[in-house]
C-alpha positions as CSV (number, residue, x, y, z in Angstrom):
1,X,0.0,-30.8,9.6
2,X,3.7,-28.8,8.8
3,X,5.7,-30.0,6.6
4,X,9.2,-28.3,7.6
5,X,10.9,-29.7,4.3
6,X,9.0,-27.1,2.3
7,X,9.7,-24.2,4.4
8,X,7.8,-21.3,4.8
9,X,6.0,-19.5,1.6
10,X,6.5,-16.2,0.3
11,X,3.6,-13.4,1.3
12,X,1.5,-13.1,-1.7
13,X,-0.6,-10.6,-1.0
14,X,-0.5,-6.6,0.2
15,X,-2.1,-8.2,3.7
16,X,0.3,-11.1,3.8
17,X,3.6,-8.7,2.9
18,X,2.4,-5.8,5.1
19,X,2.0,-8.4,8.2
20,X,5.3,-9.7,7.3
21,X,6.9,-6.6,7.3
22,X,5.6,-5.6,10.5
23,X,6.8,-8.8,11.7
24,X,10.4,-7.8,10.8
25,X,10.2,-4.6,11.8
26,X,9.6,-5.3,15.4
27,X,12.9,-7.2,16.0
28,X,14.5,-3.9,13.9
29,X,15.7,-1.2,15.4
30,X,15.7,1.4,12.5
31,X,13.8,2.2,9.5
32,X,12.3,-0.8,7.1
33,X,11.4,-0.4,3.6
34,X,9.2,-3.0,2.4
35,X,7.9,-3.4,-1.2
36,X,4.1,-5.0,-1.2
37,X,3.8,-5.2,-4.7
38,X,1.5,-2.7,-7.1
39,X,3.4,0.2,-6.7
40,X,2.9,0.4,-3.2
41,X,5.7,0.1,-0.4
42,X,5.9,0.7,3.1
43,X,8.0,2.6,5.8
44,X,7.8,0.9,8.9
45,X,9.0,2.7,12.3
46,X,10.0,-0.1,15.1
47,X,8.4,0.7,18.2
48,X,12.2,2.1,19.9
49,X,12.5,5.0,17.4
50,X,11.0,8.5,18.0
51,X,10.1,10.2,14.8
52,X,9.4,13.7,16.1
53,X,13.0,13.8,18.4
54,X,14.9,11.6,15.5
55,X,13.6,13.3,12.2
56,X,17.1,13.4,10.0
57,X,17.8,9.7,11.5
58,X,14.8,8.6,9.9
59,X,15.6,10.6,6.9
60,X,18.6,8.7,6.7
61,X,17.7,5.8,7.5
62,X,14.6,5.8,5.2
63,X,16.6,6.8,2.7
64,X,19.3,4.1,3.1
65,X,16.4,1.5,3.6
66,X,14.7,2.5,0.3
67,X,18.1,2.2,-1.9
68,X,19.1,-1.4,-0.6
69,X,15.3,-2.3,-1.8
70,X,15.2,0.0,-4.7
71,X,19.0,1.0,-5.6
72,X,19.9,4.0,-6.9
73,X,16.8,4.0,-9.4
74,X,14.6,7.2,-9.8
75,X,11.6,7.3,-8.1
76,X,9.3,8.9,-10.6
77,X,5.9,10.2,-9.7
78,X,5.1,8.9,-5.8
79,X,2.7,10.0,-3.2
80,X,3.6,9.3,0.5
81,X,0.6,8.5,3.3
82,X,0.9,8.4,6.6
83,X,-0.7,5.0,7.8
84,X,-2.2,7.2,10.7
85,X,-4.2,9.3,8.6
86,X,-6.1,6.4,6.8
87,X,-6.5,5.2,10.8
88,X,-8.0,8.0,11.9
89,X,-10.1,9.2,8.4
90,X,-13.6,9.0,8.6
91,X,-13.7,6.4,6.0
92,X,-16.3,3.5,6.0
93,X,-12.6,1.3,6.2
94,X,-11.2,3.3,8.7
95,X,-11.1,0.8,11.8
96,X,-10.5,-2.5,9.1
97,X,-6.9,-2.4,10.5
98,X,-8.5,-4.1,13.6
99,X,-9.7,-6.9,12.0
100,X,-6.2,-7.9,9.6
101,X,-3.1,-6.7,12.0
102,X,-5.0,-8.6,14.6
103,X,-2.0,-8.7,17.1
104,X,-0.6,-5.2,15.7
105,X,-3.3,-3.2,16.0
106,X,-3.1,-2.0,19.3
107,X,0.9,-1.1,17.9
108,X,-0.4,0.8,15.2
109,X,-2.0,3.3,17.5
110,X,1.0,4.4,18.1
111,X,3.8,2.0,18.6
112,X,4.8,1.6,15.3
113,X,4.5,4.2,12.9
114,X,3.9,3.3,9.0
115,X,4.3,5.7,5.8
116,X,3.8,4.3,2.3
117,X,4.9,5.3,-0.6
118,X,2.6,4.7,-3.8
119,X,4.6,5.0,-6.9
120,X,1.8,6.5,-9.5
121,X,2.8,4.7,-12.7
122,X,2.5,1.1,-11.4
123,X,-0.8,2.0,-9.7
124,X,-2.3,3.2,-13.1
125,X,-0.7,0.1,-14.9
126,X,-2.6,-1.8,-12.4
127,X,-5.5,-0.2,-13.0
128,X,-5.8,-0.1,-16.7
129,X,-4.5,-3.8,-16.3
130,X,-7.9,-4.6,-14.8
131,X,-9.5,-2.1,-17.2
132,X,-8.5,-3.9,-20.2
133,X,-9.6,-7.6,-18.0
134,X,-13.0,-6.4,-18.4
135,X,-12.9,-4.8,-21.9
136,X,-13.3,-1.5,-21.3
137,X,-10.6,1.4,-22.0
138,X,-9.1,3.8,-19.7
139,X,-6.9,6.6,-20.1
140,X,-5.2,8.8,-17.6
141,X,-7.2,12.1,-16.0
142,X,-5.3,14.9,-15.0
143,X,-1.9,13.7,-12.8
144,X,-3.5,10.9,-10.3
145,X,-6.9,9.5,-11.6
146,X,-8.3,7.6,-14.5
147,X,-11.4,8.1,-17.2
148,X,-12.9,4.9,-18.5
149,X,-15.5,4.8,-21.0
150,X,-18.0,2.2,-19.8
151,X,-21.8,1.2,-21.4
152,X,-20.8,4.6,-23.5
153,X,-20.6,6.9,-20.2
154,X,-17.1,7.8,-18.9
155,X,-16.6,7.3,-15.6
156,X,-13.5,8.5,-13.3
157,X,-11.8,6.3,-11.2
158,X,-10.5,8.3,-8.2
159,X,-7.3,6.6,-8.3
160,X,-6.6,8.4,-4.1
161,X,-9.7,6.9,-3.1
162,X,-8.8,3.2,-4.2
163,X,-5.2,3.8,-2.7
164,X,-6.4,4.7,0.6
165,X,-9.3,2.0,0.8
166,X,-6.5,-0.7,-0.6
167,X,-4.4,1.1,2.4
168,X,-7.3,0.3,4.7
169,X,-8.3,-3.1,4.1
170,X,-5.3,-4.2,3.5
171,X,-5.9,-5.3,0.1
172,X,-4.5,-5.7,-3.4
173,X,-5.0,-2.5,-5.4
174,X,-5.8,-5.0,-8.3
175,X,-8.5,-7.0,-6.4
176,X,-9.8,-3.6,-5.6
177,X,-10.3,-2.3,-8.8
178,X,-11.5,-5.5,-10.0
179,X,-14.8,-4.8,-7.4
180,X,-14.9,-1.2,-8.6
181,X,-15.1,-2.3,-12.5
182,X,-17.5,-4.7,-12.2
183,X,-19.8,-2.1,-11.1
184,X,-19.5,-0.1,-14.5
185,X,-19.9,-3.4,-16.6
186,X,-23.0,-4.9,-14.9
């Protein structure tokens, strides 16, 4: 049963705002920025643009789209990805995209285009966030990844490898490093 007097909930999680910003994006007719929480965001091409022929418009409007989210604030440390290279990666999560876009899969073969942007500082928060759930401690490795000392045997965390799975499956970055911990604890 609806109850229309509650109206509709706010996405909660990196599935729920991704969908959502697809959803928007497909009654758009330019660039989307969308911010799914964790340090990742989202570019999102509507299916009428054409990003080979129309390059500096969606410099433009990316950039545009990003400061109305964002403002004027400086970016820091980011990494952008290419939705279409976690698509088409040999990764066990490769074809996962089937199973949560549902109705915008067959879209994201090449209908609508998506880029994220991972902001590294609020990915490593995350992940010494959940480092420090568990008890164990974690320090920053070289510019990207993360050592943590766990049953006395540092361990890296490939912090690329979590972004692209979380990428993949759609899934909170924390939730993800939550499964990844409990490895090194147990």
């Amino acid at each position: 049963m609806k109850f229309p007097f509650l109206g509709k909930r706010e996405p909660a999680t990196f599935r729920e705002r991704l969908l959502a910003a697809l959803e928007q994006a497909e009654r758009a007719d330019k660039v989307f920025f969308f911010p799914l929480g964790e340090g990742f965001y989202v570019y999102v091409l509507p299916p009428v643009y054409d990003f080979v022929l129309e390059h500096d418009r969606f410099n433009r409007e990316a950039d545009e789209a990003r400061k109305s989210v964002m403002g004027n604030e400086p970016l820091g440390r980011y990494t952008l990805i290419n939705f279409r290279d976690v698509r088409e990666g040999k990764f066990p999560y490769s074809d996962d995209y089937q199973l949560w876009a549902k109705d915008y899969a067959i879209k994201l073969t090449g209908e609508v285009g998506l880029i994220f942007m991972v902001r590294e500082p609020e990915v490593r928060q995350v992940i010494s966030k959940e480092c420090e759930r568990v008890g164990l401690k974690c320090e920053p490795q070289g510019e990207w990844d993360v050592r943590v000392a766990a049953r006395s045997v540092p361990h890296v965390i490939y912090t690329g490898d979590l972004v692209y799975e979380a990428i993949g499956r759609a899934m909170n970055l924390s939730d993800l490093a939550q499964i990844y911990l409990a490895q090194l604890v147990t």
